[in-house]
PyMOL CGO cylinders between C-alpha atoms (Angstrom):
from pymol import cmd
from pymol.cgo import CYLINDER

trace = [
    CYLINDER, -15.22, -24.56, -4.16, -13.50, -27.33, -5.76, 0.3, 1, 1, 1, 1, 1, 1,
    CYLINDER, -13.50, -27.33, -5.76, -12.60, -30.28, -3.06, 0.3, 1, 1, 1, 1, 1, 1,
    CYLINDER, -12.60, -30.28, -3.06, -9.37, -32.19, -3.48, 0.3, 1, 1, 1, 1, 1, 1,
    CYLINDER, -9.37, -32.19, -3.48, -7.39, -35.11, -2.10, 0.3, 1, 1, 1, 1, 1, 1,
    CYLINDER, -7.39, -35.11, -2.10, -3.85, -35.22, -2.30, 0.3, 1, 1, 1, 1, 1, 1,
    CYLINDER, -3.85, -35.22, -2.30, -0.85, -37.63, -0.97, 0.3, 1, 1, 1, 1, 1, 1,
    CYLINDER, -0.85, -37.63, -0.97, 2.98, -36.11, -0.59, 0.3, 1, 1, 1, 1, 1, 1,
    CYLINDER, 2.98, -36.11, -0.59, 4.40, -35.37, -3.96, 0.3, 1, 1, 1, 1, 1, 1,
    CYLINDER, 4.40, -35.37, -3.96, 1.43, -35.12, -5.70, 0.3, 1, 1, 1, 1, 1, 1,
    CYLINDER, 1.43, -35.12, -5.70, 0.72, -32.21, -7.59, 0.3, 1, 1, 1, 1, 1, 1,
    CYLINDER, 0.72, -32.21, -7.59, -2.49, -29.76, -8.68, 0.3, 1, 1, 1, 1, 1, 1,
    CYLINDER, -2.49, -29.76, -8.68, -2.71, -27.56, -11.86, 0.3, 1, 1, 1, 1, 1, 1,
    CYLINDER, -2.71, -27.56, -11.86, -4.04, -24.45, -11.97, 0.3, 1, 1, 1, 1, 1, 1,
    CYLINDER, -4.04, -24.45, -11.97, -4.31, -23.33, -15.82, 0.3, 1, 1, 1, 1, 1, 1,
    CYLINDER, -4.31, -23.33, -15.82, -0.83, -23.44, -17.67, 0.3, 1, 1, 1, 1, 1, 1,
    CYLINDER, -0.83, -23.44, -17.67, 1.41, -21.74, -15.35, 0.3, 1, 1, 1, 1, 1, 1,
    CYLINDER, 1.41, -21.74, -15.35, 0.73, -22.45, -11.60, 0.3, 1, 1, 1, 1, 1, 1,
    CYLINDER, 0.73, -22.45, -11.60, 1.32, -26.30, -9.94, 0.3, 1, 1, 1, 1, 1, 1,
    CYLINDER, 1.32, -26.30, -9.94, 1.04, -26.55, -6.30, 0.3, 1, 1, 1, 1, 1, 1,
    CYLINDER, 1.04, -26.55, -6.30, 2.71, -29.68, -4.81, 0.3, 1, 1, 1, 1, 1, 1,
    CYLINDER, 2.71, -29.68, -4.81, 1.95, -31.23, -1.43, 0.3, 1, 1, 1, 1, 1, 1,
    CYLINDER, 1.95, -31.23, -1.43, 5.50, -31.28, 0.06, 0.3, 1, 1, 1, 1, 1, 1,
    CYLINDER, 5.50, -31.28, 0.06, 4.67, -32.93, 3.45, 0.3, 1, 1, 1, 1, 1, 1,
    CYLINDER, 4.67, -32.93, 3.45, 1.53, -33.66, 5.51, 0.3, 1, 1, 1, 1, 1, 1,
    CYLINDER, 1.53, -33.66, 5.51, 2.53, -33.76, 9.64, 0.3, 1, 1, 1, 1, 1, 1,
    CYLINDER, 2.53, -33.76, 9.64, 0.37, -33.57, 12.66, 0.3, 1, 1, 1, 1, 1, 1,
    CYLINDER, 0.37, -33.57, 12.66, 0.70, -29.15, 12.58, 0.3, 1, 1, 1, 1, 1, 1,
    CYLINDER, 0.70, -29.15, 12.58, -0.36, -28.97, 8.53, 0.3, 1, 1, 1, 1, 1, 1,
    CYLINDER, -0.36, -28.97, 8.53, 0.52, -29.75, 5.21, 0.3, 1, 1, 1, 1, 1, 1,
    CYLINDER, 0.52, -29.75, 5.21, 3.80, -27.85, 3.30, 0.3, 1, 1, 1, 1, 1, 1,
    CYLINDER, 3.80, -27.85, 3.30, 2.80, -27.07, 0.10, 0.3, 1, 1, 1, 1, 1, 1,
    CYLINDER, 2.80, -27.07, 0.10, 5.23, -25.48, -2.67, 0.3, 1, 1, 1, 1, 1, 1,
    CYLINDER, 5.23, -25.48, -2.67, 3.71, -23.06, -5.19, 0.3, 1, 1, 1, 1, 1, 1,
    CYLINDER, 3.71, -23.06, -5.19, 5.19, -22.72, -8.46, 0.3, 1, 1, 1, 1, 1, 1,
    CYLINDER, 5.19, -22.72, -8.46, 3.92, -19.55, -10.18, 0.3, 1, 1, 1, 1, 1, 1,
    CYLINDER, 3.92, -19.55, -10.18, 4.55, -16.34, -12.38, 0.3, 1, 1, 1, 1, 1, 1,
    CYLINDER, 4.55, -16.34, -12.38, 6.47, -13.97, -10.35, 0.3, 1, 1, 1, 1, 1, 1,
    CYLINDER, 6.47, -13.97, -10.35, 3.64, -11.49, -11.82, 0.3, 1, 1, 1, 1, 1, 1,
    CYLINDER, 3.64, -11.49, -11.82, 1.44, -13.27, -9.48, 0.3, 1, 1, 1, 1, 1, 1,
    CYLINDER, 1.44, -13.27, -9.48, 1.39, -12.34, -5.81, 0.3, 1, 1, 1, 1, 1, 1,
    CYLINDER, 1.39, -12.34, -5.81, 1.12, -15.80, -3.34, 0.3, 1, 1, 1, 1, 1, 1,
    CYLINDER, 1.12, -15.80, -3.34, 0.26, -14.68, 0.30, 0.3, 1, 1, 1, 1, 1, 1,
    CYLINDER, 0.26, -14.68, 0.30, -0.93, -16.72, 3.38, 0.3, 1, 1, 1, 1, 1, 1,
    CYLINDER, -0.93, -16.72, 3.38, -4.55, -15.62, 3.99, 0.3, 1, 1, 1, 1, 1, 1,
    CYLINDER, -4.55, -15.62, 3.99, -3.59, -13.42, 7.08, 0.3, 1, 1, 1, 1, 1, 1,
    CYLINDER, -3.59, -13.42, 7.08, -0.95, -11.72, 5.29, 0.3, 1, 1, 1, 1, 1, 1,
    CYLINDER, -0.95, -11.72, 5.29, -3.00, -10.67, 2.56, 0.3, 1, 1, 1, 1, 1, 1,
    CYLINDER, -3.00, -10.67, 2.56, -5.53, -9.79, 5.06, 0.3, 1, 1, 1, 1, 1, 1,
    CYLINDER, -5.53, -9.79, 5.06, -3.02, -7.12, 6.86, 0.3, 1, 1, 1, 1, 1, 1,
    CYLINDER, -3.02, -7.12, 6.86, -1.86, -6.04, 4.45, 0.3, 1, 1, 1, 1, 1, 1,
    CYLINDER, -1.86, -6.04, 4.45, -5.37, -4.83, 2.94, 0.3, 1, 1, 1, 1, 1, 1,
    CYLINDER, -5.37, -4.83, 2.94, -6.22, -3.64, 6.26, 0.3, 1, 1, 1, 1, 1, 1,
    CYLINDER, -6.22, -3.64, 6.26, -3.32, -1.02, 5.75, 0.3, 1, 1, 1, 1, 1, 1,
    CYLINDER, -3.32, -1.02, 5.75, -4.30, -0.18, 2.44, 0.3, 1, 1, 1, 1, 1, 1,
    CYLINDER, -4.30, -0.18, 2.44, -7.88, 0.95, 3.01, 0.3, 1, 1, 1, 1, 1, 1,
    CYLINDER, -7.88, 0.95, 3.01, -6.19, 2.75, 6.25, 0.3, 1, 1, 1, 1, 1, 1,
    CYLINDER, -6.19, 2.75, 6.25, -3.44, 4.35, 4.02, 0.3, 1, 1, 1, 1, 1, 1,
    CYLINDER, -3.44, 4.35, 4.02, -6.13, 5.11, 0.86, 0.3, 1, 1, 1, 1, 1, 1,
    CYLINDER, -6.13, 5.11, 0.86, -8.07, 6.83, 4.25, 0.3, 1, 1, 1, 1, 1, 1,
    CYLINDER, -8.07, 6.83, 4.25, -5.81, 8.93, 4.89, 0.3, 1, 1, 1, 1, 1, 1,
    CYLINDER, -5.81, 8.93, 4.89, -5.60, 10.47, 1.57, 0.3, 1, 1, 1, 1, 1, 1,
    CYLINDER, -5.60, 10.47, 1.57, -8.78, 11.18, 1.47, 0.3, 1, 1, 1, 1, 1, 1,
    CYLINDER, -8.78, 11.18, 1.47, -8.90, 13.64, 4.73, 0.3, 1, 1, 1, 1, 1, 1,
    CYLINDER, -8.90, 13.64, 4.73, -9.23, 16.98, 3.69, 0.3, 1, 1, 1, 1, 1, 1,
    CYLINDER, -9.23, 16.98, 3.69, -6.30, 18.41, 4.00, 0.3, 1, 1, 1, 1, 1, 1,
    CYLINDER, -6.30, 18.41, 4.00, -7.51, 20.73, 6.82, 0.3, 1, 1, 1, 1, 1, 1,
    CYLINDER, -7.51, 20.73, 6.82, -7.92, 18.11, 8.02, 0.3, 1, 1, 1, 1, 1, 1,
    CYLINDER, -7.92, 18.11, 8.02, -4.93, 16.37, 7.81, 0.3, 1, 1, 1, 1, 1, 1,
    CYLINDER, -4.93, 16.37, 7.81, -3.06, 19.71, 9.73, 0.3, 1, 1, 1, 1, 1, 1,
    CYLINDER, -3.06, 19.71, 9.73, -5.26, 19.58, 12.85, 0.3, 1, 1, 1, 1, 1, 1,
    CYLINDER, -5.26, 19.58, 12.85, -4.71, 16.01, 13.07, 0.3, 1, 1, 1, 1, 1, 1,
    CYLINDER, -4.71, 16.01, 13.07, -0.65, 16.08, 12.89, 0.3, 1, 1, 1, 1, 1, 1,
    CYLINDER, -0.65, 16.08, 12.89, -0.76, 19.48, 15.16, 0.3, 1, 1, 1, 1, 1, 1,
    CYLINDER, -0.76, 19.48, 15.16, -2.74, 17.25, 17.75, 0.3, 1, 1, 1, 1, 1, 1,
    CYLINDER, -2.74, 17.25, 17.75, -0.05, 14.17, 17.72, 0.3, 1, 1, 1, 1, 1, 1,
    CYLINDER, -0.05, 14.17, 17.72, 2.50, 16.73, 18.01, 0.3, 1, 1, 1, 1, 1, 1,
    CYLINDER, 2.50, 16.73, 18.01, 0.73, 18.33, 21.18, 0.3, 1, 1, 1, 1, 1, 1,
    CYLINDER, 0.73, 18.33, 21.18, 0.26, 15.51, 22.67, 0.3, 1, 1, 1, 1, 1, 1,
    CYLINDER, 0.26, 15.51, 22.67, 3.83, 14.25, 22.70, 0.3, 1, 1, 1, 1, 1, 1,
    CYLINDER, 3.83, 14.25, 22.70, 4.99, 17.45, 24.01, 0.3, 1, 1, 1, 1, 1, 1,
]
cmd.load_cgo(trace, "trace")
């Protein structure tokens, strides 16, 4: 991992097309700005985290057999009746 120290306003490079700027340091963080390709996906480490979490759960689901799949919704259903 590469280590480094930045001040407000000062910037990092990331190949050609991303620059991340420090925005503000305060006592709760730092505010940084990302400027990117829209073809690249920026998330906050626990967002990307959830949202993977739902994938597997949703690529899961697909997999059930579709037997499967039946006696599961026909037990949800019971048990709301």
């Amino acid at each position: 991992m590469l280590v480094l120290t930045r001040k407000a306003g000062e910037q990092i490079r990331i190949g050609n097309d991303i620059t991340i700027q420090v925005l503000e340091l305060g006592k709760g963080g730092v505010k940084l700005g990302i400027r990117a390709p829209e073809s690249i996906a920026i998330h906050r480490e626990e967002v990307f985290e959830r949202v993977r979490q739902c994938n597997l759960a949703a690529m899961e689901d697909v997999r059930l057999r579709p037997m499967d799949a039946a006696l599961r919704l026909w037990k949800e259903r019971m048990e709301k009746s």
